[in-house]
C-alpha positions as CSV (number, residue, x, y, z in Angstrom):
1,X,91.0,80.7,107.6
2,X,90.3,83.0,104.2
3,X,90.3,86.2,106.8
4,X,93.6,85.5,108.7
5,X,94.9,85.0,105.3
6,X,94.3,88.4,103.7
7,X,94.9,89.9,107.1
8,X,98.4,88.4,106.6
9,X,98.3,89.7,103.0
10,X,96.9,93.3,103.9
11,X,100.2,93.9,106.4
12,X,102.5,92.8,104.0
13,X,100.7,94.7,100.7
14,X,98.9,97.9,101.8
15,X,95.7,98.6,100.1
16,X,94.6,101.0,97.3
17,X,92.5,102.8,100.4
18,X,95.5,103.5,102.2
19,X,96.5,105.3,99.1
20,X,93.8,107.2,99.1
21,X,93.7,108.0,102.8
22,X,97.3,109.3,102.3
23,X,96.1,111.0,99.4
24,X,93.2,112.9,100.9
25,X,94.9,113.8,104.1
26,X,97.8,115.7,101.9
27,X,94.6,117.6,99.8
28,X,93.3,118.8,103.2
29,X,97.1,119.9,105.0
30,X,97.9,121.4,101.4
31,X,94.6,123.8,101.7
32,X,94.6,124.5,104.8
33,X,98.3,125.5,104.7
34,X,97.4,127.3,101.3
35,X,94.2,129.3,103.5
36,X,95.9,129.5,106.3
37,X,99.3,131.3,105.2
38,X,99.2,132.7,101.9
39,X,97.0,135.5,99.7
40,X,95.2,133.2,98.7
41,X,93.1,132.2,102.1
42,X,93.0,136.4,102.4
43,X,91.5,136.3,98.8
44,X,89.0,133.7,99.7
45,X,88.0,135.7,103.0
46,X,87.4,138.6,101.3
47,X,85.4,137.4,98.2
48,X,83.0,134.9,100.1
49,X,82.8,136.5,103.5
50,X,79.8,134.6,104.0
51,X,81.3,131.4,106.2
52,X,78.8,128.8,105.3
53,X,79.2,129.8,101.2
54,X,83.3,129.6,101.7
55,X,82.9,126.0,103.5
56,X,80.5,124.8,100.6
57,X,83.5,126.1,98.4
58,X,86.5,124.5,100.3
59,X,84.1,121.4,100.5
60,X,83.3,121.8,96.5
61,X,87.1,122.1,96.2
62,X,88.3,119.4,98.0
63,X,85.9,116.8,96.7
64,X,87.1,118.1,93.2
65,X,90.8,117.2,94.2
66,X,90.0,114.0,95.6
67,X,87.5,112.9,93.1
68,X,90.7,113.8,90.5
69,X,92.8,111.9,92.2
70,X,90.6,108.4,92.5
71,X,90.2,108.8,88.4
72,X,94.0,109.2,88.2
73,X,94.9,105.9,90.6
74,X,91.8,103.7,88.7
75,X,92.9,105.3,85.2
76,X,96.4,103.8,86.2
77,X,95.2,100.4,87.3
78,X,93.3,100.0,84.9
79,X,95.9,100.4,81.8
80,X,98.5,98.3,84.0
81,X,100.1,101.6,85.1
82,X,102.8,101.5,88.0
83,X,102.5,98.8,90.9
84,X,98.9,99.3,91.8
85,X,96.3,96.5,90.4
86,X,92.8,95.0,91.0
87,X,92.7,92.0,93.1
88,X,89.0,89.9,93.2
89,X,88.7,87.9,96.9
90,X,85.2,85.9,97.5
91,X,83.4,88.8,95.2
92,X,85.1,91.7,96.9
93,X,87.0,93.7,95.1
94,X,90.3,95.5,96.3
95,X,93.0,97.4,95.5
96,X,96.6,96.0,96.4
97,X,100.8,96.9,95.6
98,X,102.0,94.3,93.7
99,X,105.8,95.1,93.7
100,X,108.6,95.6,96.5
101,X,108.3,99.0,98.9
């Protein structure tokens, strides 16, 4: 009964992990646009020619921006910041939009 209910819920109010789907998968199509077609990816080329060091570095990178951005959206929940907000079902916790889309 509990589980139909908050699938209900979940289609109506997407989750704070959607968020941060959305907001990983625009890190990883930003730098690989920035690699792939600017002087920047030549730049990274040339100084780490080494392929494994310059995937440790994109890796390093990326979990940098994402790690960044997961402060941001908690930082923001937690001081009652935008729409986002903590929502506490059977011990689980999750994050949910409380507003209109």
């Amino acid at each position: 009964m509990l589980g139909k209910a908050r699938d209900e819920f979940n289609k109506v109010c997407p989750t704070g992990a959607l968020f941060l789907l959305a907001f990983a998968s625009l890190v990883a199509a930003v730098l690989l646009v920035l690699l792939q077609l600017t002087r920047l990816g030549y730049l990274v080329r040339s100084t780490i020619p080494d392929r494994p060091r310059r995937r440790m570095f994109l890796a390093s990178v990326s979990f940098l921006l994402t790690f960044v951005g997961v402060r941001i959206l908690v930082h923001r929940i937690v001081n009652h910041e935008g729409r986002l907000q903590w929502v506490v079902i059977m011990e689980h916790t999750s994050t949910i939009w409380s507003g209109e889309f």
